[in-house]
N, C-alpha and C positions, 0 to 999 in steps of 0.2 A: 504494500500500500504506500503509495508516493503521499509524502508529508509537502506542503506546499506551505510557508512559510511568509506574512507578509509583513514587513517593516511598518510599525504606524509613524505614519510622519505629525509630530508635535507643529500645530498653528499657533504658537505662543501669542504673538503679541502685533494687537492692532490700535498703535501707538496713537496713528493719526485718526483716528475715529473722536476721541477725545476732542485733542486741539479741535479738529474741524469742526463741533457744536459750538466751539464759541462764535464762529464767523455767524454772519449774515445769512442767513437761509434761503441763499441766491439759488436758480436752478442748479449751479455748478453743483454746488455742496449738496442741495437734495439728490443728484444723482451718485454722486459719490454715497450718502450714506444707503441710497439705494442698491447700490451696487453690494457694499459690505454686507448690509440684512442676505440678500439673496445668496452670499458666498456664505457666510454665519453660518446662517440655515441649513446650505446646503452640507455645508461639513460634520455638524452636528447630528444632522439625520446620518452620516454614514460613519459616527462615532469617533470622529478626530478630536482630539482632546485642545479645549482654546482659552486661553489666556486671556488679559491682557495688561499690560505696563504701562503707566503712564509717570511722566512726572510729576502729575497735578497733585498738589495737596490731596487729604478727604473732603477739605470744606470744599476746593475751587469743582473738583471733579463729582461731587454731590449737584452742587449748583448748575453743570453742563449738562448733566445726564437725570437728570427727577425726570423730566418726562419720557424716558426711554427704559427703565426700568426693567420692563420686560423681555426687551434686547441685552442689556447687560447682563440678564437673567440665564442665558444660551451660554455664557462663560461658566466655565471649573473655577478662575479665580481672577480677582483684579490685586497688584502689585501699584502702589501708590508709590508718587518721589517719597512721602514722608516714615514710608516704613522703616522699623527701626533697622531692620536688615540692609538696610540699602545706603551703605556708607557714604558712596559717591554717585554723582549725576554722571549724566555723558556727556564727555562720550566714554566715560570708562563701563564695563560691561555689567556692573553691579544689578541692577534693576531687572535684566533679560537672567542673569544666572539664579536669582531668586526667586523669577517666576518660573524656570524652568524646573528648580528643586521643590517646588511643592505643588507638580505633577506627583498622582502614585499609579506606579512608579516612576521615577524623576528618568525620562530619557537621556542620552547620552547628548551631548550638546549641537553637534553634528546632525542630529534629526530633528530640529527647531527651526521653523520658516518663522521667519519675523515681518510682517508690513511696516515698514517707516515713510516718514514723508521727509524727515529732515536729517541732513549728512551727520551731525552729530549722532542721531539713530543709528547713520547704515554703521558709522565706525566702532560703538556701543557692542551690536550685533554682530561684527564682525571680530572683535576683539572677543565677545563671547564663545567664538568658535561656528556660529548659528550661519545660516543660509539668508538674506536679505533682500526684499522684492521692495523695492522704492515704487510709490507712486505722489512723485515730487508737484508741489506747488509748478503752477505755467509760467512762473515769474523765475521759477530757480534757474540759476547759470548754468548750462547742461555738467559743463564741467565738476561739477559738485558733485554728480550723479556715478561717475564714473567706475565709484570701489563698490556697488551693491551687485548683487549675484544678478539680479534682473531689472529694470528698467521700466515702469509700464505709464503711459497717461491717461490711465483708469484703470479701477480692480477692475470695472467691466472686460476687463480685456484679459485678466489674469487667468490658464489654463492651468487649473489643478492638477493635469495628467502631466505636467512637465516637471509636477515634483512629486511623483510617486502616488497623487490622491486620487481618489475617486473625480471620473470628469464627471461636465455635468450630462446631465440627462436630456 
């Protein structure tokens, strides 16, 4: 009997979801948070364990996200700047290795896809040892972009199958 073996890939941390509720709730931003709900979602249904890290305070990241509650709710865990675990900001890797170890069990670092929107992220993430899909502000200087595993200008555009996930349906 062939044993078929499949690696879970960890969706840690969707950094920029955070920031982006404070903007203006311009179409740009709706589509982006639109974009994440439907990726969430989909990951969730096929049991990918997801995170997320932010540096927001608990007061500031309470105040962004009250009315979304039930989407923060699809996460295993949120990792705040102010936990005590989290010694340094980024871009040192602090905040991604904390959320990574209270997965259970805590995957190996190397299996952690991270979303960031901002280069202090991708280098955080990459000093973590973790995989990094930028999806940068229209105004970033491409060149900023350059150290993240993947590039994208929108999740809508992000294919799960190219990191081992379930695509979509």
């Amino acid at each position: 009997m062939e044993h078929l073996y499949t690696e879970r890939l960890y969706s840690v941390v969707f950094q920029e979801i955070c920031d982006r509720y404070g903007k203006k709730y311009s179409w740009d931003v709706k589509s982006l948070v639109m974009g994440k709900k439907r990726l969430i979602r989909h990951l969730r249904r096929h049991g990918v364990p997801l995170a997320v890290a932010t540096s927001s305070s608990r007061a500031s990241f309470d105040m962004k996200t009250g009315r979304h509650q039930a989407f923060f709710g699809l996460f295993d865990h949120i990792v705040l700047g102010d936990d005590p675990e989290v010694n340094n900001g980024k871009p040192h890797p602090d905040i991604f290795l904390v959320c990574a170890k209270r997965f259970s069990p805590a995957p190996p670092t190397h299996q952690c896809l991270v979303f960031e929107d901002a280069p202090n992220g991708v280098d955080a993430a990459l000093a973590a040892g973790m995989q990094v899909v930028m999806v940068p502000d229209r105004n970033l200087q491409r060149h900023l972009t350059s150290k993240a595993t993947l590039v994208l200008d929108s999740l809508q555009d992000f294919q799960p199958e190219l990191f081992g996930l379930p695509r979509y349906e």
